[in-house]
N, C-alpha and C positions, 0 to 999 in steps of 0.2 A: 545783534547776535554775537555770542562772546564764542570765537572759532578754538579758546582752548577747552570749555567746559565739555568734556568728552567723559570722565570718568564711568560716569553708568553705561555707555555705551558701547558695545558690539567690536572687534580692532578694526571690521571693514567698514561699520556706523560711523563709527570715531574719525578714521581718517578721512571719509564722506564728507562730515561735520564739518572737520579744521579746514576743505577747501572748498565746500560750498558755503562755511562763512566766511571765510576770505574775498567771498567777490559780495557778499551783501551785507558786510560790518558797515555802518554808519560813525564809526568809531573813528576820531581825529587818526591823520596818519602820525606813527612817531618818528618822525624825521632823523633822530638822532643813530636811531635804532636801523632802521630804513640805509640812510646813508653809509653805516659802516658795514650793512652788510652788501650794498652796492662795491664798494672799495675791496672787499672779499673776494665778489666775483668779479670783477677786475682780474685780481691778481689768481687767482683761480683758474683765468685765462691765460696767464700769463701774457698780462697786460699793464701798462702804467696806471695806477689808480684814478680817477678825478680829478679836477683838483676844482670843478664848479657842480655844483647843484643846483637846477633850475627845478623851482614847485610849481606846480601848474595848478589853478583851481578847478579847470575841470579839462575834459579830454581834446577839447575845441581847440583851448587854448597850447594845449601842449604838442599840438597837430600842426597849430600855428610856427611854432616854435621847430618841432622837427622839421618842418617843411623849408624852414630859409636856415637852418644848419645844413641840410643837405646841399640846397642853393649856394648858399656859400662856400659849397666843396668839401665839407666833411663829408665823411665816411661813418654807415652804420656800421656798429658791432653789435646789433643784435644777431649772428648770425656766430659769432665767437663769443659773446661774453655769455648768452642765454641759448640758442639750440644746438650748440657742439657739446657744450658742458655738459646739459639736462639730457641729451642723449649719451653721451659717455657716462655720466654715472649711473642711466639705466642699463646701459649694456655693461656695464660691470658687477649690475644684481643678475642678469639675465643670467650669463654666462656659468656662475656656481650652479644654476638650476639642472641648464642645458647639459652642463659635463658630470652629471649626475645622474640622468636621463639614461636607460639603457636604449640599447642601436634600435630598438623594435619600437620605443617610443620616439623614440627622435622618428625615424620613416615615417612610421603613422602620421604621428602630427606635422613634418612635412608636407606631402600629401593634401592632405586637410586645410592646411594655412593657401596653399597655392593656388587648390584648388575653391577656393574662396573667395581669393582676390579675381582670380580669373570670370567666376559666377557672378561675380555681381559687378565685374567692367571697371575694377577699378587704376588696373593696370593702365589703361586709357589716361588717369590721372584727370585731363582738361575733357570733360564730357565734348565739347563740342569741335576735336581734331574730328578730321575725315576715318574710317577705316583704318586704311594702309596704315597712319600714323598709331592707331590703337595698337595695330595687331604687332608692328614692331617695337612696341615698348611691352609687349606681353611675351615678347622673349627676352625680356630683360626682367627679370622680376625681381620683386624685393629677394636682395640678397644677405638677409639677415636671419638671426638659426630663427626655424619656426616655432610660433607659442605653444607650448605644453598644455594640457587640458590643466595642470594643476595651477598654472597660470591665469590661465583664460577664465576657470572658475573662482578664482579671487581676485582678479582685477575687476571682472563681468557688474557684479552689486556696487562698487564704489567709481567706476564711468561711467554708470548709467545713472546714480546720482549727479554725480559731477556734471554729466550732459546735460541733465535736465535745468538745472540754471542756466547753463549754456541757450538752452532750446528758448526759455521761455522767460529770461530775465539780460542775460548778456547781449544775446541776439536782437530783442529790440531796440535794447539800448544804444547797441552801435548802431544797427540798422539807422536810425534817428542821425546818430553823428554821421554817416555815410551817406547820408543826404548830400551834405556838403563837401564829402572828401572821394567820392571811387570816381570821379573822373582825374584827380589828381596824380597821375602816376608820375611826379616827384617824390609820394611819398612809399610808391613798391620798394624801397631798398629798407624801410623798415616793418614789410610783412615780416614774420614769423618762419613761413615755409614756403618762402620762395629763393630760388637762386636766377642765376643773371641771363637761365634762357625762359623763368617762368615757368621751369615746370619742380616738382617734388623731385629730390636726389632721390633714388630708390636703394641706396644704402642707409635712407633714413627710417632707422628701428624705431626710435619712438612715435613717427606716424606709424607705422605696420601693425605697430603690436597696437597703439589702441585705436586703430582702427577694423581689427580682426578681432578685440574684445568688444566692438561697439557696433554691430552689423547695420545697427540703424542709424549710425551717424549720419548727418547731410552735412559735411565739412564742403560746403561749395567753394570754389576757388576765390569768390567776389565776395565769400563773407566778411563783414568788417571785424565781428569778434572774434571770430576764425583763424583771420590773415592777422590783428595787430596782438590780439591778447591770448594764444590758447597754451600759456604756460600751466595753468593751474588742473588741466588735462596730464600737463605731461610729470607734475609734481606728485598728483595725488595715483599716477602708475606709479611712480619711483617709491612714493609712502608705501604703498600696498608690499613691494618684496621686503621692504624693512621689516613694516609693521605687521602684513598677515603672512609671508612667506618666508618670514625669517634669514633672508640673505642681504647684505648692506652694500645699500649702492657707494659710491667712489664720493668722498666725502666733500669735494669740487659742488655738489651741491648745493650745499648749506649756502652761500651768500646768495643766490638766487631764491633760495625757498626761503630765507628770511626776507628777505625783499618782499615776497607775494606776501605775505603773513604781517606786514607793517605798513605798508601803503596799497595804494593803486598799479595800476599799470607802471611799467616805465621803461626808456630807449637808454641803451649806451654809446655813447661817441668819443672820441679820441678827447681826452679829458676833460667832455661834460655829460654827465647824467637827466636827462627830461624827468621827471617824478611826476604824477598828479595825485594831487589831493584825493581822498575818498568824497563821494559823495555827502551832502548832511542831509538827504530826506531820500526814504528808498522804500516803497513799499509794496507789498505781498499781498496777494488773496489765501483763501485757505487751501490752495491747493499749491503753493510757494512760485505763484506766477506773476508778473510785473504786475500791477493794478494800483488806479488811482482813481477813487471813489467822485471825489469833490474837488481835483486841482493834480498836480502831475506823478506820475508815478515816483520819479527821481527829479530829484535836483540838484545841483553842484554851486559849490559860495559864488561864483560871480552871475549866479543868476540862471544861468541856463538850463530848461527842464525837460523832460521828456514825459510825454503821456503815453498810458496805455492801460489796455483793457483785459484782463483774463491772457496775458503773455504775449499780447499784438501791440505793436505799434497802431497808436490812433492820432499820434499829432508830435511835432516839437516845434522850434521858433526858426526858422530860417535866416530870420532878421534880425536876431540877437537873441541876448539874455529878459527875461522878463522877473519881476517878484514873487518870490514864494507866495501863494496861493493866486495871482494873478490869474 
């Protein structure tokens, strides 16, 4: 899938397109391309750029790798280089909306945003605190301005695309590599959204907002595609105010959104970079759900595959890489 062929398409299809083939382009990654816009968001963050890149053939291997950089006492920065960023230049498309908004829309959809979170327990954030612990983080609520309906009606079609790779291609994929990794909590410092007591900042607007445009989200706390990869969620909200709402996010973006648009997944560290390779075999039913007819749905160059069936995990190698078509 070629994630720039968008021209016939729709601005909310289009930006669907470019990040729902972002996660299932079989297309080499371009490293060079990839690299400099890692070195962007480095300094983006206002950080020292790299000065190593490690490629990983597939996600196992670059698991292996975060796991004894961390061991070794490095420090993630995925927590500055990729969700302080990708939330500040959301909240700098938000912000033109919201101060635009007259007082009677702003309440409303106040109101509505709150009373939302609240209905459906998300305040709670870890399903399974006691009570007490719930009802005192439901006086603390997301403290971010609430999504506008002209919001929420054009982010609404391009996250529920986005999700649905998530649901039914992402999820088992990791699901698969989480076999061998979610007892390893060496590697929580480079979830995505977590901080250091484990629970969601609830100053964090880009959960809020798409998870208030996504009502049917299951973002469970022990997802693996969830916890290490859910950038391309938070790319294809910040696409949507450029591309269908007209207002531009905080241009701090670009080295991360070119990142997701030239490789795989990938961690930053105090100057080294983790990259992985894309996959070379990734395949679809006709409903765009993980499936492998005669042999694995996915596979990665050093071997390691993953099956599944109609967007379920049915099998992977516990005990290594095996050969394509093995």
């Amino acid at each position: 899938m070629d994630p720039s062929n968008t021209s016939a398409l729709s601005p909310a299809d289009s930006i669907a397109h470019t990040w729902t083939g972002a996660a299932l382009t079989t297309e080499p990654a371009d490293h060079d391309r990839a690299e400099d816009a890692a070195r962007t968001a480095y300094r983006d963050a206002g950080l020292p750029e790299p000065t190593q890149f490690i490629w990983c053939p597939s996600p196992w291997a670059a698991l292996e790798h975060i796991e004894s950089l961390i061991v070794g006492g490095q420090s993630s920065l995925v927590t500055a280089v990729r969700r302080t960023v990708l939330k500040q230049a959301l909240s700098a498309a938000r912000v033109l909306l919201v101060d635009r908004a007259s007082d009677t829309e702003r309440f409303s959809a106040f109101g509505e945003f709150h009373s939302f979170f609240e209905r459906k327990g998300f305040y709670g954030e870890q399903r399974y605190d006691g009570m007490d612990e719930r009802y005192d983080l439901m006086e603390r609520p997301y403290r971010c301005p609430p999504v506008l309906p002209s919001e929420r009606s054009a982010l609404r079609p391009v996250l529920h695309a986005v999700h649905h790779t998530y649901r039914y291609v992402l999820r088992p994929m990791w699901s698969a590599i989480g076999r061998s990794i979610t007892a390893r909590f060496a590697l929580q410092p480079v979830w995505y959204w977590a901080d250091e007591h484990g629970l969601v900042d609830q100053d964090d607007e880009a959960r809020a907002v798409i998870r208030y445009s996504t009502p049917g989200l299951n973002d469970q706390f022990f997802d693996p595609a969830w916890c290490y990869w859910p950038d391309l969620m938070v790319l294809a909200a910040i696409d949507t105010y450029r591309g269908s709402l007209g207002v531009g996010p905080d241009p701090a973006w670009q080295g991360c959104r070119d990142v997701a648009l030239t490789s795989g997944p990938w961690w930053p560290f105090p100057d080294t970079a983790v990259m992985i390779e894309r996959p070379i075999l990734l395949t679809l039913d006709e409903q765009g759900r993980l499936h492998g007819d005669d042999g694995p749905a996915v596979q990665w160059a050093d071997g390691h595959p993953v099956w599944a069936s109609e967007g379920t995990l049915i099998g992977t190698a516990p005990s290594g890489p095996t050969s394509l078509g093995a």
